[in-house]
N, C-alpha and C positions, 0 to 999 in steps of 0.2 A: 487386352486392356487390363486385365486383373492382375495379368503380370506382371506391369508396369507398374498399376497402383501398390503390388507387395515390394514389390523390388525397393521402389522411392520412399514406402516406410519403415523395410527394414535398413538399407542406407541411413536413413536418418539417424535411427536407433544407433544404429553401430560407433556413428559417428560420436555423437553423445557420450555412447558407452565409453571409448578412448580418451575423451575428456576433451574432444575438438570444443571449441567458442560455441554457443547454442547459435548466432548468428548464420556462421559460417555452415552450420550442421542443417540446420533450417533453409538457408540460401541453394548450399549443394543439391539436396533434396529436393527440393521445387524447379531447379536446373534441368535434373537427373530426370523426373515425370515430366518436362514442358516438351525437352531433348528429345526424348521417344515421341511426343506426341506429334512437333510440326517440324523434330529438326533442326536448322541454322536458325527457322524463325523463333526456337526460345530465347536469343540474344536481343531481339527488338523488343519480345514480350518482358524480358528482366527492365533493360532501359526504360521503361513506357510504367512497369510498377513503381518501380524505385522512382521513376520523375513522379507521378502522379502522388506516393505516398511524402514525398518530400514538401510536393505542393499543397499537403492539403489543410485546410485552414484551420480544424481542429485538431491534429497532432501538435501543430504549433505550441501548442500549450504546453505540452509536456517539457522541453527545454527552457521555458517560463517558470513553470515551477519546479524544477530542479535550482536553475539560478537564485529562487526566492529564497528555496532552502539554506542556499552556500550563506547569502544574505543576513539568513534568522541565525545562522549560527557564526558569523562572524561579527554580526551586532549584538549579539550577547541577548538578543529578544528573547529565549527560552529562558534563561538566569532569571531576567524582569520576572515575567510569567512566576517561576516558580518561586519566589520570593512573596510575591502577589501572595498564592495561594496556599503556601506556606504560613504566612502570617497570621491569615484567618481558620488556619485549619487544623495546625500541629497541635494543640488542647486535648482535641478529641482523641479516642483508641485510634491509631493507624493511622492519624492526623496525615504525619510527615509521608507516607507512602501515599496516601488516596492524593494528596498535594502533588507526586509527582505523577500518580496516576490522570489527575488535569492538567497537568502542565500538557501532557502526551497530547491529550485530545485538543489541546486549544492550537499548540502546533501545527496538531492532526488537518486542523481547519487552516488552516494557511499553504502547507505547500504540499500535502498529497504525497511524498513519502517515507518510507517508514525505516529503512536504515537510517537515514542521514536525522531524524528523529532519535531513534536510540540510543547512538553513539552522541548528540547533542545533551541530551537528558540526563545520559551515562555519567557525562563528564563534570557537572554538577551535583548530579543526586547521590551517589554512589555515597559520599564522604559522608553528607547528612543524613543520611537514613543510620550506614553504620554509626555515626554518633550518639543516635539513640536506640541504638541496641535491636537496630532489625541483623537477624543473622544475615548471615556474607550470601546462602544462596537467596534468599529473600529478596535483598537488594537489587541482585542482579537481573532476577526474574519479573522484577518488581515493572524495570526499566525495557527487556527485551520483547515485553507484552504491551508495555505502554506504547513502546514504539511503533510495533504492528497497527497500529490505531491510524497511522498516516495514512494509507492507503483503501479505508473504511470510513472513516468522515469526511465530509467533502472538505476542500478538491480530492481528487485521488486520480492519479497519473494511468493504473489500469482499469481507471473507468474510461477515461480518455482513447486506451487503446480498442476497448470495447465500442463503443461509441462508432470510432473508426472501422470495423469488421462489421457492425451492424445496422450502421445506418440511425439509430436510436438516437435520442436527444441525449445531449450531454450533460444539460444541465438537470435535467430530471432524474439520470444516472446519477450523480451526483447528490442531489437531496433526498435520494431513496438510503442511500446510506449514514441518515443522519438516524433516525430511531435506532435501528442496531446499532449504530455506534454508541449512543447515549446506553444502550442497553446493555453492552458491553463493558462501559465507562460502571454502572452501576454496579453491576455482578463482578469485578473485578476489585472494587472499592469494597464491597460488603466481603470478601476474601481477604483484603489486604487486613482488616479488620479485626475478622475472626482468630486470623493467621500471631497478627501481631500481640494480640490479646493473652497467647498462649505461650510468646515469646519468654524464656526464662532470664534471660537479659534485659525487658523491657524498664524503661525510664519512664519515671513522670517527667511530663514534659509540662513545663510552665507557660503560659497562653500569652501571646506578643502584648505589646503595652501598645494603645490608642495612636500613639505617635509612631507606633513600628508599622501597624496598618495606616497610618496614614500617609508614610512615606512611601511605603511600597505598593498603596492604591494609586498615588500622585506616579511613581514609576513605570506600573505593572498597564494603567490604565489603558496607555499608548498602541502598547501590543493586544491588548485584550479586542480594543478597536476592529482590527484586523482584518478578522473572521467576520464579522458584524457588514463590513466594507464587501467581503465574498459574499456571504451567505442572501443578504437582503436582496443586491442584482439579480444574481440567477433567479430565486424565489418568484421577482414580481417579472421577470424575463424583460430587463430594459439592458441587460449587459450579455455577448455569448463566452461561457468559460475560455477562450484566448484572450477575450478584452480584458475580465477579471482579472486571469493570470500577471496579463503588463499591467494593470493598477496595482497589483499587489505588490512587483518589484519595484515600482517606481513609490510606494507608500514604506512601503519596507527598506529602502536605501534611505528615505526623507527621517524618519525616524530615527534611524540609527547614525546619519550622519549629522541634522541639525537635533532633534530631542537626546538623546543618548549619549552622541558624539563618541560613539565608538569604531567606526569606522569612519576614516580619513579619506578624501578626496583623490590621495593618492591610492589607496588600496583597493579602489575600484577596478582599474587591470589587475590585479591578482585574484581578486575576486573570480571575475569573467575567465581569467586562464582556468582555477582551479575548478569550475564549472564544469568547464568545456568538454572535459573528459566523460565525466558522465553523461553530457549531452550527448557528444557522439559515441557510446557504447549503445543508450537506448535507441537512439535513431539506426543506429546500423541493425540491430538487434528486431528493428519494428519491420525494416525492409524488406530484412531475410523473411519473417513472418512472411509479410503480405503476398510475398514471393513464394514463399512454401500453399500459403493458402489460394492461388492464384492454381498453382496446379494439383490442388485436393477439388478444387471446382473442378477443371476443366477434365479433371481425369472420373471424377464420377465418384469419388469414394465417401465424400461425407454422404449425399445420394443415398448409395448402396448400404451403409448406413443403418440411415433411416429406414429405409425398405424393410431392411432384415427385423429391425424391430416392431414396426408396424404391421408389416405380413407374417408376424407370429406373432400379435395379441398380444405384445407386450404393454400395460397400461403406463403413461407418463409417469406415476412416481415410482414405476421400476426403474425406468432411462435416466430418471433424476438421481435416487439411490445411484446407480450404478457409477455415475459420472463422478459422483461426488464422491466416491470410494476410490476412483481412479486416481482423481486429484489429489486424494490425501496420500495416497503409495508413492505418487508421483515428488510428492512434498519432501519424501525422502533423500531423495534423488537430485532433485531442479530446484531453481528460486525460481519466486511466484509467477513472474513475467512470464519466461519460459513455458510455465506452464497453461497459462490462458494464449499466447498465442501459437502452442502448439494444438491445444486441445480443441478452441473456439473453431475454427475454420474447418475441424473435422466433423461437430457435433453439431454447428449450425441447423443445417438443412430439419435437421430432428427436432433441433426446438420451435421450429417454422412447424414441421409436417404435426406437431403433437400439439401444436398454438398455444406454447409456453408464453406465458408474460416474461419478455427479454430480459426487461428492469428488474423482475423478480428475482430472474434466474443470476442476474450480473450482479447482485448483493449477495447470491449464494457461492458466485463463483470467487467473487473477493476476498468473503473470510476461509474459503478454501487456503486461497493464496498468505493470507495471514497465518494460517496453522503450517503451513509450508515454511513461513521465516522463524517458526520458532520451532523447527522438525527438523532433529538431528539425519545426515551427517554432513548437510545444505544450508542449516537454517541460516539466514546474512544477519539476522539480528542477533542470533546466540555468538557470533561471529565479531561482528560489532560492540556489543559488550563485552564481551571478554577482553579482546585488545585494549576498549579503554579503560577498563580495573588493572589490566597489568601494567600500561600506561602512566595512572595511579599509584603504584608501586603495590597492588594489594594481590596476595597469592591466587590467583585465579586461573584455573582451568575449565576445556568444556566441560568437565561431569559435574563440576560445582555450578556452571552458567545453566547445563540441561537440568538438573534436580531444583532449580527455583524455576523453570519454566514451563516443565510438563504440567502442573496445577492449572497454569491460564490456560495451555493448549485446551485442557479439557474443556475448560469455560467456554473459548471459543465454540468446539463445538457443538456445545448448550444453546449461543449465540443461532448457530446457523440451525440448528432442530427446531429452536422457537421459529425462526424467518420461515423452514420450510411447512410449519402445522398453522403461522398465524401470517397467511402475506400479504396484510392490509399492514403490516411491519416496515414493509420496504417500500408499496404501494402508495399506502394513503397521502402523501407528503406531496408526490407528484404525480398524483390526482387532483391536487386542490393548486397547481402550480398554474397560472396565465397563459404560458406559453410554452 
């Protein structure tokens, strides 16, 4: 049996290693351990995952809010936003950055994630920031951290996968990462701040005129909505995040084709194609998991695991340490997804045997995966702004995108040190939740 379980994880690894699809690498693997264990019978155990995980009714979401995204950034909702908060806020030191630093989070709150956030944000902020004299890596680190923020304030797509692996409520994974997100939001803004302050380039910038705020409250209002329409349901538990999910596409198309009028009745097929892709990357990507996690069960090794740390005295914040060191090497390496469902289905059983609070530990595992998007030689968001400053026509490479990004990474990890020393952080919100 041991043999089996090394063999199907160093295949995996291997696989990986070569640069095979993580789907594919994941799927093999879980083939490879089901194969030695019954046989021909791993081909009805694959069909019977993959139907069950297709079936199930909170995954559904995740293809919901990816579509929301395509939505927010084809109605120009992020532009609103940051005009919004632009208006009221460029006066101040770092005005125009902490403005794009909200624009991130109010996003953040709408469709859960965080490339397609950056590269939105990117594509507007970039120009304005250089205008007033934030230097060129500032800008861009500015944007590639803000966008990290999708997948940490609710919705967030790998709470959703989580949810699914552990049975936990979703919606309470979800408003567990509303305090570190604001916390985040803050400590990120009070940098952007101090940062711009020191700026040798720096402008005074002249404070919007009553009528500039009042037209971009009358504009930005719409979408500010939004989050308000997610946030309140799950909260008092009269909506389950899929239902959220399709109010929010159908409030998010209502807005941008009758308030906005930025999207046309015809450009609703284009929309849905250009979706589709990412829908079926994550779906395939979530199968292969369940599939890889199907046979880390059945084969004994998360188990075995556990054992090994428990039957040598290891106290849970050594297992918590340890995992979370994993994940940040691993960040080097993989995008976030990847790595919660390769990691979750091996470390479960241990957060069962050591009676880790799930919800605690799944805000920890999150901003993991957020220092992963902004963790060279993987990160999708360092990735993602760079193409849209060259886009732009503005000289931009990685070592300019990494040098304005390594400052947040840190921050981040600041984020998850306070979650792990204070975790009524991620706790207390859904503790006080209904249902």
């Amino acid at each position: 049996m041991e043999y089996i379980e090394i063999s199907a994880a160093i295949l995996m690894v291997f696989l990986l290693f070569i640069g095979t699809p993580v789907t594919i690498a994941l799927g093999v693997a879980g083939m490879t351990g089901l194969y030695a264990l019954t046989g021909s019978g791993a081909l009805t155990a694959a069909a019977k995952v993959t139907f069950d995980t297709m079936n199930d009714f909170v995954l559904l979401a995740v293809p919901l809010f990816i579509l929301m995204g395509t939505v927010l950034s084809k109605g120009g909702v992020g532009e609103k936003l940051y005009k919004l908060f632009d208006a009221f806020l460029r006066q101040i030191p770092g005005g125009v950055g902490i403005a794009t630093i909200f624009t991130c989070a109010v996003l953040a709150a709408m469709c859960g994630t965080s490339v397609a956030i950056a590269a939105m944000v990117g594509s507007f902020a970039i120009a304005n920031l250089m205008k007033y004299g934030y230097s060129f890596h500032l800008a861009l680190g500015i944007c590639v951290a803000g966008g990290a923020l999708g997948i940490l304030i609710p919705p967030s797509v790998p709470m959703i996968v989580f949810s699914a692996f552990t049975q936990e409520s979703a919606g309470k994974l979800f408003m567990a990462g509303i305090v570190p997100g604001v916390l985040a939001v803050i400590i990120f803004s009070i940098y952007v701040a101090l940062t711009y302050y020191r700026q040798p380039d720096r402008k005074r910038v002249s404070p919007a005129t009553w009528g500039e705020r009042r037209d971009a409250l009358k504009d930005g209002i719409w979408a500010a909505l939004i989050p308000v329409g997610i946030m309140v349901p799950l909260y008092i538990g009269i909506a389950t995040p899929t239902e959220i999910a399709a109010i929010g596409v159908v409030w998010s198309l209502f807005v941008s084709i009758f308030i906005y009028r930025t999207i046309k009745f015809k450009d609703i097929l284009p929309i849905l194609q250009e979706s589709l892709s990412g829908i079926v990357m994550i779906t395939f990507i979530i199968c292969g998991a369940m599939l890889f996690g199907n046979a880390v069960t059945q084969l004994g090794l998360g188990r075995q695991i556990s054992e090994f740390f428990m039957s040598n005295g290891f106290p849970s914040w050594i297992f918590i340490i340890i995992t979370m060191f994993i994940m940040l090497l691993m960040g080097c390496f993989l995008e976030g997804a990847s790595i919660m469902l390769i990691v979750l289905p091996v470390i479960l059983p241990s957060l069962i045997g050591y009676q880790i609070n799930l919800i605690w530990y799944a805000v920890l595992m999150v901003i993991n995966i957020e220092v992963a998007l902004l963790t060279p030689p993987v990160g999708l968001n360092i990735y993602a702004v760079d193409g849209v400053a060259k886009g732009l026509g503005y000289p931009s490479n990685l070592g300019i995108v990494i040098r304005g990004s390594w400052p947040f990474m840190v921050l981040y990890v600041l984020v998850m040190l306070s979650t792990i020393f204070f975790p009524a952080l991620a706790t207390w919100i859904p503790s006080q939740m209904l249902k």
